[in-house]
Every structure is written in C-alpha cells, then in structure tokens.
C-alpha positions as CSV (number, residue, x, y, z in Angstrom):
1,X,95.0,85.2,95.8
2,X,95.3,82.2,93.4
3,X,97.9,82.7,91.4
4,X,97.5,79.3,89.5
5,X,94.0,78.9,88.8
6,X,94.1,80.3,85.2
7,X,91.1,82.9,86.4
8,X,92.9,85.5,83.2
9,X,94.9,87.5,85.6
10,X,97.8,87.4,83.2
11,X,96.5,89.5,80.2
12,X,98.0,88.1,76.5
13,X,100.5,90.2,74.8
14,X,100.2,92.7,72.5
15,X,103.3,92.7,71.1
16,X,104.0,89.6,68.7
17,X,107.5,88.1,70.2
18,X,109.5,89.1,67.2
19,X,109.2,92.8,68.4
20,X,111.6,91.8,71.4
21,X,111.8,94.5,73.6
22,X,108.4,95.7,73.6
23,X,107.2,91.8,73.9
24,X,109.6,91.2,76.7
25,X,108.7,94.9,78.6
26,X,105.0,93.8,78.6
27,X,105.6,90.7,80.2
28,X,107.4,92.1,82.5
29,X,104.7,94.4,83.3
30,X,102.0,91.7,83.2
31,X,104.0,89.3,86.1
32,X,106.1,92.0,88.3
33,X,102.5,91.8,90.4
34,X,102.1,88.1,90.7
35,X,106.0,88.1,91.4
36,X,105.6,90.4,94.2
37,X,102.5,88.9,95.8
38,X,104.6,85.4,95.7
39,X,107.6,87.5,97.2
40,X,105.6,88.6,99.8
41,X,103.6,85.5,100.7
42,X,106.8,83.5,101.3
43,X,108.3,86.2,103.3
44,X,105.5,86.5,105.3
45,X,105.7,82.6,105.7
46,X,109.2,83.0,106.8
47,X,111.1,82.3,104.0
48,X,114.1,85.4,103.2
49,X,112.8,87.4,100.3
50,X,116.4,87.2,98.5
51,X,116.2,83.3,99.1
52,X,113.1,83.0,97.6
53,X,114.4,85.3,94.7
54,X,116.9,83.6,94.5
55,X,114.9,80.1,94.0
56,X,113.0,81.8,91.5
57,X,115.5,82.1,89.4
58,X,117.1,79.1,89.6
59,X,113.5,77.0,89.2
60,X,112.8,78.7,86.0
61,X,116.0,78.4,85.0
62,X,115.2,74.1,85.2
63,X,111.9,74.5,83.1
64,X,113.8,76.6,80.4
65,X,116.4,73.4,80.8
66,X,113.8,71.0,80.9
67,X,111.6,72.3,78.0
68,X,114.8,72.8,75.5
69,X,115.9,69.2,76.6
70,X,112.4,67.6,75.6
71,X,112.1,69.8,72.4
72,X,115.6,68.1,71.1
73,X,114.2,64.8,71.9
C-alpha cells in the first residue's frame, strides 16, 4: 500500500473545521487506517509498535512546530 502517492485514499471532510468536534472525529476516522497499516508495517519491520507510536507523535509534533514557525516569518 502507498500511503503517499496522493491516489485519494484520504476522503475530504465534511465537516467545515469551525464545527470542531465533528471536523476533528472525521479525520480521525479518515487516518486511524493509514495509521494502523504504518503501525503494522514498521512492526513487522522490527521496529516496537509503541516506539514507532511514539515517533509519530513526536514527528508531527516538529511539522506543527515547523509550519507555525514559517507562518510567523
């Protein structure tokens, strides 16, 4: 599966992003699939699933940082 080809297999929203909750639940939705596919790829490449998790989280915490650190600039 590639997840990075831009083939579509992340639908739009639905929701405009000022209703929060139902914008955020839908995104959810639309990655939790692509999450676990990544999960399990790098787990079956040997990599700890809660290392990887925790990678995750800390790489898209650096584009969040990166992308509010450009838009000030």
């Amino acid at each position: 599966m590639n997840m990075m080809s831009g083939n579509g297999s992340i639908p739009a929203p639905a929701h405009p992003a000022s209703e929060f909750l139902a914008y955020e639940a839908e995104c959810r939705s639309a990655l939790k699939p692509l999450l676990a596919g990544l999960l399990d790829a790098a787990e079956a490449a040997g990599w700890s699933r809660r290392t990887v998790a925790s990678t995750l989280m800390f790489l898209a915490a650096q584009q969040v940082s990166a992308s509010e650190t450009s838009a000030r600039s």
